[in-house]
C-alpha positions as CSV (number, residue, x, y, z in Angstrom):
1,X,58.5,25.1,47.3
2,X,58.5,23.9,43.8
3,X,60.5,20.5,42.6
4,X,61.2,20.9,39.3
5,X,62.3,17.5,37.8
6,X,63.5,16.1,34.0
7,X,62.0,13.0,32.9
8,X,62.5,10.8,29.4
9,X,58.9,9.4,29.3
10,X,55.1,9.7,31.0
11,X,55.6,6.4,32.9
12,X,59.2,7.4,34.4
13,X,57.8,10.5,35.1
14,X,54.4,9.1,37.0
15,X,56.9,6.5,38.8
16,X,59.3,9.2,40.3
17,X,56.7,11.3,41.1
18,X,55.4,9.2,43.5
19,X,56.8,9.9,46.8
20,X,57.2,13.6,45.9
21,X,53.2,14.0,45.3
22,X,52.6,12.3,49.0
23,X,54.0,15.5,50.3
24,X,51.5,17.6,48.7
25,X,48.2,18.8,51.1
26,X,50.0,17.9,54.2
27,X,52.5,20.0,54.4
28,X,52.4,22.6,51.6
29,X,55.2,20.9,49.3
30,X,53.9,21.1,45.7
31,X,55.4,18.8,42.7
32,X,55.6,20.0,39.2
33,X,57.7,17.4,36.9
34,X,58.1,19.4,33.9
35,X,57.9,16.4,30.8
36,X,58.3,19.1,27.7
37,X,57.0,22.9,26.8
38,X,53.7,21.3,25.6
39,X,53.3,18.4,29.0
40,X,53.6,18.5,32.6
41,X,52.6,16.5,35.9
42,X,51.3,18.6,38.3
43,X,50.1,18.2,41.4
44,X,48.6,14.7,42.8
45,X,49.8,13.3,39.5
46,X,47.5,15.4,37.2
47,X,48.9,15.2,33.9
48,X,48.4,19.0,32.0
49,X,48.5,20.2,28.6
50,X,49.7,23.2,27.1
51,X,48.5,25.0,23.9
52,X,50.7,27.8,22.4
53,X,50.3,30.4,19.8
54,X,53.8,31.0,18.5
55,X,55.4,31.6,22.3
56,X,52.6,32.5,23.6
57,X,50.6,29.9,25.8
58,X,47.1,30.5,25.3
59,X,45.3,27.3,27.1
60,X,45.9,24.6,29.8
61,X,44.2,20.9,28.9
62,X,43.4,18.6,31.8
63,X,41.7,15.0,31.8
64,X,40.1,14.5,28.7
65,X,38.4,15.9,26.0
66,X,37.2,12.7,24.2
67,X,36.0,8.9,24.2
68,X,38.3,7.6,22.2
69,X,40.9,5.0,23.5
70,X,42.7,6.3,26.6
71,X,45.6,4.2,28.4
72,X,45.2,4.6,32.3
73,X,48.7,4.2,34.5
74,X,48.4,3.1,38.1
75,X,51.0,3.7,39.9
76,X,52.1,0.5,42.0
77,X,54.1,0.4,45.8
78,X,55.3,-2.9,47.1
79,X,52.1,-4.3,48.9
80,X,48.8,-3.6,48.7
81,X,47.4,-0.9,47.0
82,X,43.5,0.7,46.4
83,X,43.1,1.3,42.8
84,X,39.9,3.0,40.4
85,X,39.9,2.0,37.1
86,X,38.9,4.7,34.8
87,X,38.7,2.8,31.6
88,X,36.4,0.1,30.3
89,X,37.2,-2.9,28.6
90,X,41.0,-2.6,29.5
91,X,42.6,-6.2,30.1
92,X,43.9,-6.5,33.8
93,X,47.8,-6.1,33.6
94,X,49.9,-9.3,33.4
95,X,53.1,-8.3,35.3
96,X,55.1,-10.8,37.0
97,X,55.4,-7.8,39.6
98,X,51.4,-8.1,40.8
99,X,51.1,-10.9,43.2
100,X,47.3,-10.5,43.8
101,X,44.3,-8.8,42.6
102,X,40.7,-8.3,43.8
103,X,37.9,-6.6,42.8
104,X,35.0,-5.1,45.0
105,X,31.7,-5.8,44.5
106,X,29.1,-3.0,45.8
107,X,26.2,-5.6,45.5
108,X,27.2,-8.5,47.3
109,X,29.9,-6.8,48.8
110,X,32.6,-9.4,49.0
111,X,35.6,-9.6,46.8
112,X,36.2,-11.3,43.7
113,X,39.7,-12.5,42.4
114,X,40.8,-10.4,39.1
115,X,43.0,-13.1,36.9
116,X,45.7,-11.6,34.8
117,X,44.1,-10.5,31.0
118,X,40.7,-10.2,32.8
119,X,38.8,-6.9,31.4
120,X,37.6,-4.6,33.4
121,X,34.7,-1.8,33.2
122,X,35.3,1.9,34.6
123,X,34.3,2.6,38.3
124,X,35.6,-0.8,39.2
125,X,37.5,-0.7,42.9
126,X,40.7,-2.9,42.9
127,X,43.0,-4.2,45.8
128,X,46.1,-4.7,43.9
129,X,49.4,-7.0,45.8
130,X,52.7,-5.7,44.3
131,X,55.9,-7.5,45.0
132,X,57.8,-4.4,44.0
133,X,57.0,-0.8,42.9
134,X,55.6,-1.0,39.7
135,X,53.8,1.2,37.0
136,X,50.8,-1.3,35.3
137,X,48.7,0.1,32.1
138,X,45.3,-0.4,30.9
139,X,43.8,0.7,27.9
140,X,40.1,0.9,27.1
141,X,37.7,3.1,26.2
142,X,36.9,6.4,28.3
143,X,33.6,7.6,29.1
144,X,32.5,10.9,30.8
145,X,32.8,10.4,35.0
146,X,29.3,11.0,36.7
147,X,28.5,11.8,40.2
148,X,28.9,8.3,42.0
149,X,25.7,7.3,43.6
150,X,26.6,6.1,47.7
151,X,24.2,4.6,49.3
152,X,23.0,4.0,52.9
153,X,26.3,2.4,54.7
154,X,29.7,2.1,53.5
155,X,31.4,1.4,50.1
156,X,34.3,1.8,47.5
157,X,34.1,4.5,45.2
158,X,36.6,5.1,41.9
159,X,38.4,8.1,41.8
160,X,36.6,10.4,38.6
161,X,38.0,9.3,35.8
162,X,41.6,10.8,34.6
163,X,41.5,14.2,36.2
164,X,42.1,15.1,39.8
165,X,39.1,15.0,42.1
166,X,38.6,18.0,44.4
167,X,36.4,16.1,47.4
168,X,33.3,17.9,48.3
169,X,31.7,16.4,51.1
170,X,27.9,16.6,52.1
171,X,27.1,16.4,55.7
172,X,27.8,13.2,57.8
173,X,29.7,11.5,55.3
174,X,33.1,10.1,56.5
175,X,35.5,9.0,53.9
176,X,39.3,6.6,54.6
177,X,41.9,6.8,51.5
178,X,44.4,3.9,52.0
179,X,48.1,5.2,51.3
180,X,50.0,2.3,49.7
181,X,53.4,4.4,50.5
182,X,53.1,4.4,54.1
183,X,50.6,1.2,54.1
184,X,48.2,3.0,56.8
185,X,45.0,5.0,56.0
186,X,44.0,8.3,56.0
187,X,40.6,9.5,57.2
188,X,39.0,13.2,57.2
189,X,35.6,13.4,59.0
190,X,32.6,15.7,58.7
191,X,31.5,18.8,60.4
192,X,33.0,20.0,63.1
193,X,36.0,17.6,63.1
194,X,36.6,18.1,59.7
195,X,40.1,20.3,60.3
196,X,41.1,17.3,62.2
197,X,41.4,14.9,59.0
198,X,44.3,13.7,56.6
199,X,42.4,13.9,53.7
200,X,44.4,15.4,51.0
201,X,42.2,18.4,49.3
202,X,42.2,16.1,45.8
203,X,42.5,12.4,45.2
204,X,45.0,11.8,41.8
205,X,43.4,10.0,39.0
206,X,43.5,6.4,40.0
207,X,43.0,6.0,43.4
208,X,39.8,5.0,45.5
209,X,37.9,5.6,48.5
210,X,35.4,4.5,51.0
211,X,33.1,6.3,51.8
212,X,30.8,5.8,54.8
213,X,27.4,7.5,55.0
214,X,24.1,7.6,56.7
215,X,21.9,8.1,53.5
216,X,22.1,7.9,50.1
217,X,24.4,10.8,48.4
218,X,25.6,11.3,44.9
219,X,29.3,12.7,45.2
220,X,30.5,15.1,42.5
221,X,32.7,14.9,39.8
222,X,35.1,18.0,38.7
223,X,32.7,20.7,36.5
224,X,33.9,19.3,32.8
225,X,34.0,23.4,31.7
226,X,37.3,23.5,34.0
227,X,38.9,21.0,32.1
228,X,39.9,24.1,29.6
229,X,41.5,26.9,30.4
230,X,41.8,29.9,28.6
231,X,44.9,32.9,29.0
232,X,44.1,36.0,28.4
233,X,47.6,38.1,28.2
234,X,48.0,41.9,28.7
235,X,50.7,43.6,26.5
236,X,53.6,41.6,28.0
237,X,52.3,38.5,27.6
238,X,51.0,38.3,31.5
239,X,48.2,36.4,31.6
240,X,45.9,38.6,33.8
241,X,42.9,36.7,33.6
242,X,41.7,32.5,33.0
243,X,38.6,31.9,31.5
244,X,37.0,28.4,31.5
245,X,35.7,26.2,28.6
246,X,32.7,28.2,28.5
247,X,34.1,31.7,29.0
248,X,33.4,31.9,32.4
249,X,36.2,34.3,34.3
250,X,37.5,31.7,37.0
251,X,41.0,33.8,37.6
252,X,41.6,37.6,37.3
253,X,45.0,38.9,38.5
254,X,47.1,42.5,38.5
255,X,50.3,43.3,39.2
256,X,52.1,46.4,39.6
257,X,55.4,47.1,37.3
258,X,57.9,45.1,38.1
259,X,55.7,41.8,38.4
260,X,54.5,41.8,42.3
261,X,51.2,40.5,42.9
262,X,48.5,43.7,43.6
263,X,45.5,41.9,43.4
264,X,44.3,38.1,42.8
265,X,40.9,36.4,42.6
266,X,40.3,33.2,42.1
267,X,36.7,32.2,41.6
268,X,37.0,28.6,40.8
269,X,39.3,25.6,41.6
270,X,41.9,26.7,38.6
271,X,44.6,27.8,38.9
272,X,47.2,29.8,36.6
273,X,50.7,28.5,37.1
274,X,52.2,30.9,34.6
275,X,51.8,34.3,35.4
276,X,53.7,37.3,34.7
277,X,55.7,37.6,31.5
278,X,54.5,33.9,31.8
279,X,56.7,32.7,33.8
280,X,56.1,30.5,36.8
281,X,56.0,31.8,40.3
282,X,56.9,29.9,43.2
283,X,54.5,29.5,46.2
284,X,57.0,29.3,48.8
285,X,59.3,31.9,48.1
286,X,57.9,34.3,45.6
287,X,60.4,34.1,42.9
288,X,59.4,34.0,39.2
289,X,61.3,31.0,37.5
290,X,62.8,33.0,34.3
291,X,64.4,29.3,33.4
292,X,68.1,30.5,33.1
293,X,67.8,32.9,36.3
294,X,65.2,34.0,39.2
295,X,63.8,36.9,39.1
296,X,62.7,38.5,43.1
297,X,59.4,41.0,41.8
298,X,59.2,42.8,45.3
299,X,63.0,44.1,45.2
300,X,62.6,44.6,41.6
301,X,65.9,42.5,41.3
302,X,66.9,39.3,39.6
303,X,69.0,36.3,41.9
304,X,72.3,36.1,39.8
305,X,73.7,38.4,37.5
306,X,73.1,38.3,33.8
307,X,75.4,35.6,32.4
308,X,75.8,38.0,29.4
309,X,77.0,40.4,31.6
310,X,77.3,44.4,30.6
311,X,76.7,42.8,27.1
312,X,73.0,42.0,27.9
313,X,72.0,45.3,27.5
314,X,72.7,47.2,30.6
315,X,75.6,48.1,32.9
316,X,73.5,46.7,35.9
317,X,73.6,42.8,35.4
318,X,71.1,42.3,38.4
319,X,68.4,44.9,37.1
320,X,65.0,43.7,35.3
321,X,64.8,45.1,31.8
322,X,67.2,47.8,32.5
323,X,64.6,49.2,34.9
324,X,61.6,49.4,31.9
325,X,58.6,46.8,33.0
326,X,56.3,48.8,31.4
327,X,57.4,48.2,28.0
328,X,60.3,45.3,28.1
329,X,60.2,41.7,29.3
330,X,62.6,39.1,29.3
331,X,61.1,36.0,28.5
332,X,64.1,33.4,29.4
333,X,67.2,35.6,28.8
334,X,68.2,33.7,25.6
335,X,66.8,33.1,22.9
336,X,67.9,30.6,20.7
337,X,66.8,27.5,23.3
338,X,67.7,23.5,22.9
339,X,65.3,21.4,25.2
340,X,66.1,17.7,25.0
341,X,64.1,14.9,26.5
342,X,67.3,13.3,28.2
343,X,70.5,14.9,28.4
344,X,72.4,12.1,28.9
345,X,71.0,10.5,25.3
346,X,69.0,13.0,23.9
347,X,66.0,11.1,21.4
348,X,64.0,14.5,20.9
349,X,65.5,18.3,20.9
350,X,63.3,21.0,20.6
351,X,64.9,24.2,19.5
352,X,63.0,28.0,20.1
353,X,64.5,30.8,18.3
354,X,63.2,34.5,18.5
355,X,64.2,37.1,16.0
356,X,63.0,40.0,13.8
357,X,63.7,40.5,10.0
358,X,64.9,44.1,9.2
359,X,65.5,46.0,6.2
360,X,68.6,48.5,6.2
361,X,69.3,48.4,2.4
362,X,68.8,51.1,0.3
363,X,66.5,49.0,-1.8
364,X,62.8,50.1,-0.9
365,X,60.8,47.1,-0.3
366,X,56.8,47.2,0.2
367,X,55.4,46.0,3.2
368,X,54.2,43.4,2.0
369,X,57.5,42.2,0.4
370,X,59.3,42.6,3.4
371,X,56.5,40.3,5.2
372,X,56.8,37.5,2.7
373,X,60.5,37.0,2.8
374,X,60.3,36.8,6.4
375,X,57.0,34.0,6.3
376,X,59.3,32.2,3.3
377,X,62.8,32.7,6.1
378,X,60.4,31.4,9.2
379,X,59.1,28.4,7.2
380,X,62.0,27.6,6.2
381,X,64.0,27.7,9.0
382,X,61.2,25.3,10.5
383,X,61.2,22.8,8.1
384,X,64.8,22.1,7.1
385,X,65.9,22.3,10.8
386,X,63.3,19.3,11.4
387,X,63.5,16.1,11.1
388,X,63.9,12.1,12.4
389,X,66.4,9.5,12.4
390,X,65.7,5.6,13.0
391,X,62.6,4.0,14.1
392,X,61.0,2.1,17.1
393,X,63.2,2.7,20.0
394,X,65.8,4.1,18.5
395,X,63.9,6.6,16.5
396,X,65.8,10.8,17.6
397,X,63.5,13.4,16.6
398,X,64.3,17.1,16.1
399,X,61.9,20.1,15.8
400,X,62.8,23.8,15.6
401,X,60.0,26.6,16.1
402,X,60.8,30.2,15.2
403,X,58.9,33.6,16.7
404,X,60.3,36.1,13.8
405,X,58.3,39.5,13.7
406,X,59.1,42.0,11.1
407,X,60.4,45.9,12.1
408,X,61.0,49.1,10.6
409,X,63.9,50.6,12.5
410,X,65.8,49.2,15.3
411,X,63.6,51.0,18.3
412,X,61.6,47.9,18.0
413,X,64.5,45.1,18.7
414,X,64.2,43.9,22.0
415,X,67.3,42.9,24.1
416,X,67.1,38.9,23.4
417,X,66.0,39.1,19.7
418,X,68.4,37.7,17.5
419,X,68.2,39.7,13.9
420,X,68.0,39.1,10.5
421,X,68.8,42.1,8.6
422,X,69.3,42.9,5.0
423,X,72.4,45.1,3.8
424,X,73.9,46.8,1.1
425,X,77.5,45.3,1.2
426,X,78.8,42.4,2.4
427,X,82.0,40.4,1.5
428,X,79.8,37.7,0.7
429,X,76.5,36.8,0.4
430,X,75.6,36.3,4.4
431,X,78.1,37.1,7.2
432,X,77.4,36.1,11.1
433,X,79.5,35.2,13.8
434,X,79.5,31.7,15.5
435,X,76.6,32.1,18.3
436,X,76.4,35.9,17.9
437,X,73.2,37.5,17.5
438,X,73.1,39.4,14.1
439,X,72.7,37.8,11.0
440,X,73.5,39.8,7.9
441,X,72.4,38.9,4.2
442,X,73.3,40.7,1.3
443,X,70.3,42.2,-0.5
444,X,71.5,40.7,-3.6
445,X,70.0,37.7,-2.4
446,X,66.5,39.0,-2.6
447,X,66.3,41.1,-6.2
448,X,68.3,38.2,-7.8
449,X,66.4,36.6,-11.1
450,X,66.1,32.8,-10.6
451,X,68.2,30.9,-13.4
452,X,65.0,30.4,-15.6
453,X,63.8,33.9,-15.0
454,X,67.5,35.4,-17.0
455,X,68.1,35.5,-20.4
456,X,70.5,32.4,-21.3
457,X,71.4,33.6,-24.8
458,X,73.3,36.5,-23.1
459,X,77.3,35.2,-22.5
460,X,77.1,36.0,-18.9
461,X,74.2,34.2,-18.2
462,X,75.3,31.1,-19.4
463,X,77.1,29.4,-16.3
464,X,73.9,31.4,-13.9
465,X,72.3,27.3,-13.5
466,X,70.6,25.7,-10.8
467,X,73.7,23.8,-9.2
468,X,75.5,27.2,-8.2
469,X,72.2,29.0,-7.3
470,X,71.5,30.3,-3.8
471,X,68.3,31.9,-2.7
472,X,67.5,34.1,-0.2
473,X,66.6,31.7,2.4
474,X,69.2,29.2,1.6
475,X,71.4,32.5,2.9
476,X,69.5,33.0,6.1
477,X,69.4,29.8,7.0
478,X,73.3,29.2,6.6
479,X,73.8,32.0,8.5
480,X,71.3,31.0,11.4
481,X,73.0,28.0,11.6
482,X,76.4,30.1,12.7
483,X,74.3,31.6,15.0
484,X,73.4,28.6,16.3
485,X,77.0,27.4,16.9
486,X,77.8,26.0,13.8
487,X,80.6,26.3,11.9
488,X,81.6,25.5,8.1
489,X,81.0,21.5,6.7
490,X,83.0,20.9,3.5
491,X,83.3,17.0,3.8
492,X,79.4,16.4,3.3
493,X,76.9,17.7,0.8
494,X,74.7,20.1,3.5
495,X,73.8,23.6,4.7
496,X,76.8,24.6,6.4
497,X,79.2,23.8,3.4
498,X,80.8,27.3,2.0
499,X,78.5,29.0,-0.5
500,X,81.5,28.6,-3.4
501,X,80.5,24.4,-2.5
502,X,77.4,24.4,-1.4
503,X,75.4,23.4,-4.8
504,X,71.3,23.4,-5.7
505,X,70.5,25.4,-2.8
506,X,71.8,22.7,-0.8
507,X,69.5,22.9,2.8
508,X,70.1,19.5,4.7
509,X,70.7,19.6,8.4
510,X,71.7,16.2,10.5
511,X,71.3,15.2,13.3
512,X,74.9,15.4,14.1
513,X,74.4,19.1,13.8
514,X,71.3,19.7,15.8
515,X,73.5,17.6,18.7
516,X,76.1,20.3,17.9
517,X,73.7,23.2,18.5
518,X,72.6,21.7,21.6
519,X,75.9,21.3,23.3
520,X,76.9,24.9,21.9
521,X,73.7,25.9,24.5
522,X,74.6,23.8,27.0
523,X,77.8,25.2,27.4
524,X,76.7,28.7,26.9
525,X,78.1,29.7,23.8
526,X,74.7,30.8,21.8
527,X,72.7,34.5,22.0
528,X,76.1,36.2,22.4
529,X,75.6,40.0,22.2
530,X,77.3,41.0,19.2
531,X,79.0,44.7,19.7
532,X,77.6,46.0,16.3
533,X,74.2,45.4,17.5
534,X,74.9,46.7,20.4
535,X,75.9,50.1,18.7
536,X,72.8,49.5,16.4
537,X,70.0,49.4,18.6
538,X,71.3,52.0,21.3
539,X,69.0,55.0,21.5
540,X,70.1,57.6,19.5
């Protein structure tokens, strides 16, 4: 079963997590808390990365991948708690919530009080009294974990450093983790009564140990080439095989048409969350999580209908890709997306579109033409519709990516790309309806001479100035923002005034409107199939 939680920050989202990562190893529950596109908690409070190319994700980041300053959250239950420190140099915490701190000592082992502002050095083993759940912080400087050296006896031992820690056990060694949720300990044992033990399979980066031992071992630390993961996608963006930091294969996987598992191997302890189409499949159930909808691989059948209904592209609204895995996917089932950090006050949107640029005029453009109005239209659209407002606190942020390929005829158009195309005739220069799909410029708008490039001694020429030109871009972008659920703005000077107002290429968006687009998503009025695309892109 897979949680799947909205958080505003890292240090809400490591306190919530709490009791939902204590499920995980002892009875199968796993917790994903899902931060942003880029950042995720995973399981046993692992915090993971995402690299993407475009919308493609090409790489998971755990841990780290460098010494500089690192801040290091322990997260806190009322009562006592066993801590590692994975930082050195880090000042102990000076909440008013921590009653009572001690540190171990391996050499003389006693304990030794830790006063509030006291620095610490990584490795170090802390009891920690809480009055009251709380998230402390240190921040220090982070050094590679090695494998921690146990000698003859019993001792402490820091979890390694701020990646999960997959426990491999030599022989003989017995090893207690204290749970500060349930304030009672957990113990797995070795050989033959290992089954027996309640030893999750990782410890999250934070915790501690003991560890009790005959003779001296040196216990492992996770291989540092896993800490990178590499996807490597087939045609539909699956990702059928992980390589690791040194292009080792630790995951190959198949799957037949419509996204059912055929074959998986997993060599190492990685493992790729995002699968086919790169979407995320639930353990439990089998379902691939399509973000708007779930999609069942074995019956070949999506959960709900299509909220688009006949209008998103087929007269079955529970069939996958109109019954064509082999060449279609669907990566969320819209595609102009709004992610915000908090819904009820948003401080960061993040807006996706996908579209393709088109030429149906009867101008003849090279390839090469066509290809750098849509790179000038992408750019655009990805500066102008980004931005901030405020500072500190109270800083909003806003940042649009766009995934626009160029085609030659509409064969190529997928079901959720929206589509820039240039025409012959318009009644003006752009036309698109509110939170349709299809976004028409005139072609005028690309063969037209800037006002410097005309000839201003000619008489018609001589009112052709800067303040009532438009370019081509200025055009597109208008008209993206109508599919974006915006309407016309005559009482400011920004895009979205009419292009008889709208003067020197006018292309500022606020934040007002960026709000507007989101709550035109949230209430499902964007990616509307528009009927004349409809009757464009039908096989002929």
């Amino acid at each position: 079963m897979n949680i799947r939680t909205s958080i505003l920050s890292i240090a809400v989202v490591q306190f919530i997590a709490t009791d939902l990562a204590e499920a995980t190893g002892s009875n199968g529950v796993t917790t994903a808390v899902y931060v942003s596109r880029h950042y995720e908690v995973r399981d046993h409070d692992q915090p993971v990365k995402y690299v993407f190319n475009g919308a493609t994700r090409v790489a998971r980041v755990t841990g780290s991948l460098s010494a500089n300053t690192r801040i290091q959250r322990l997260r806190l239950h009322a009562g006592w708690n066993l801590c590692g420190v994975a930082v050195s140099g880090g000042s102990f915490p000076t909440n008013s919530e921590i009653a009572a701190a001690f540190r171990w000592n391996p050499l003389t082992r006693d304990y030794a009080a830790v006063l509030p502002g006291q620095p610490l050095t990584a490795g170090s083993v802390v009891w920690i009294k809480a009055c009251t759940n709380v998230l402390a912080s240190l921040v220090g400087s982070y050094a590679e974990p090695r494998p921690a050296p146990v000698s003859g006896g019993g001792t402490y031992v820091s979890g390694a450093g701020l990646e999960a820690w997959p426990l491999e056990l030599p022989a003989g060694v017995t090893v207690w983790r204290f749970d500060a949720a349930s304030n009672r300990w957990h113990s797995t044992f070795a050989g033959d009564l290992a089954p027996v033990g309640e030893l999750p399979p990782k410890l999250a980066p934070g915790e501690a140990i003991y560890v009790h031992t005959d003779g001296p071992i040196d216990l492992a630390v996770p291989d540092p080439a896993l800490r990178v993961a590499y996807y490597h996608q087939d045609h539909l963006g699956s990702s059928s095989a992980v390589t690791d930091a040194d292009g080792t294969l630790v995951e190959e996987t198949a799957y037949y048409p419509f996204g059912a598992m055929r074959r998986e191997e997993r060599f190492r302890e990685v493992e790729a969350h995002y699968q086919f189409t790169q979407k995320e499949r639930d353990r439990e159930s089998g379902l691939q999580d399509f973000g708007h909808r779930y999609y069942h691989p074995a019956t070949t059948r999506w959960l709900s209908p299509d909220p688009m209904g006949e209008k998103g592209g087929g007269s079955n609204p529970y069939a996958y890709v109109n019954q064509n895995p082999l060449k279609h996917c669907d990566p969320s089932g819209a595609k102009i997306t709004v992610e915000v950090d908090n819904k009820k006050q948003p401080r960061n949107y993040q807006i996706t579109l996908q579209a393709v640029f088109i030429n149906t005029s009867s101008t003849k453009f090279t390839q090469e033409q066509v290809a750098k109005f849509a790179k000038n239209l992408k750019s655009s659209i990805e500066k102008n519709f980004s931005g901030s407002e405020g500072e500190g606190r109270g800083k909003v942020t806003w940042t649009t990516k766009v995934n626009l390929r160029v085609v030659e005829n509409w064969s190529e158009v997928k079901k959720d790309d929206h589509v820039f195309r240039i025409v012959d005739k318009l009644n003006g220069a752009g036309e698109t309806k509110e939170g349709a799909m299809l976004m028409s410029i005139k072609v005028h708008r690309y063969t037209q001479k800037t006002p410097d490039e005309v000839d201003r001694t000619e008489p018609g020429n001589k009112h052709y100035t800067w303040e009532n030109y438009t370019s081509a871009e200025g055009t597109s972008m208008h008209e993206f923002g109508h599919a974006a659920g915006l309407g016309h703005d005559d009482l400011r000077d920004n895009l979205m005034q009419n292009g008889d107002i709208r003067k020197y290429d006018n292309k500022d968006v606020s934040r007002q409107q960026i709000h507007e687009i989101w709550k035109a998503y949230e209430a499902k009025r964007l990616n509307q199939r528009d009927p004349d695309l409809d009757k464009l892109t039908k096989p002929k």
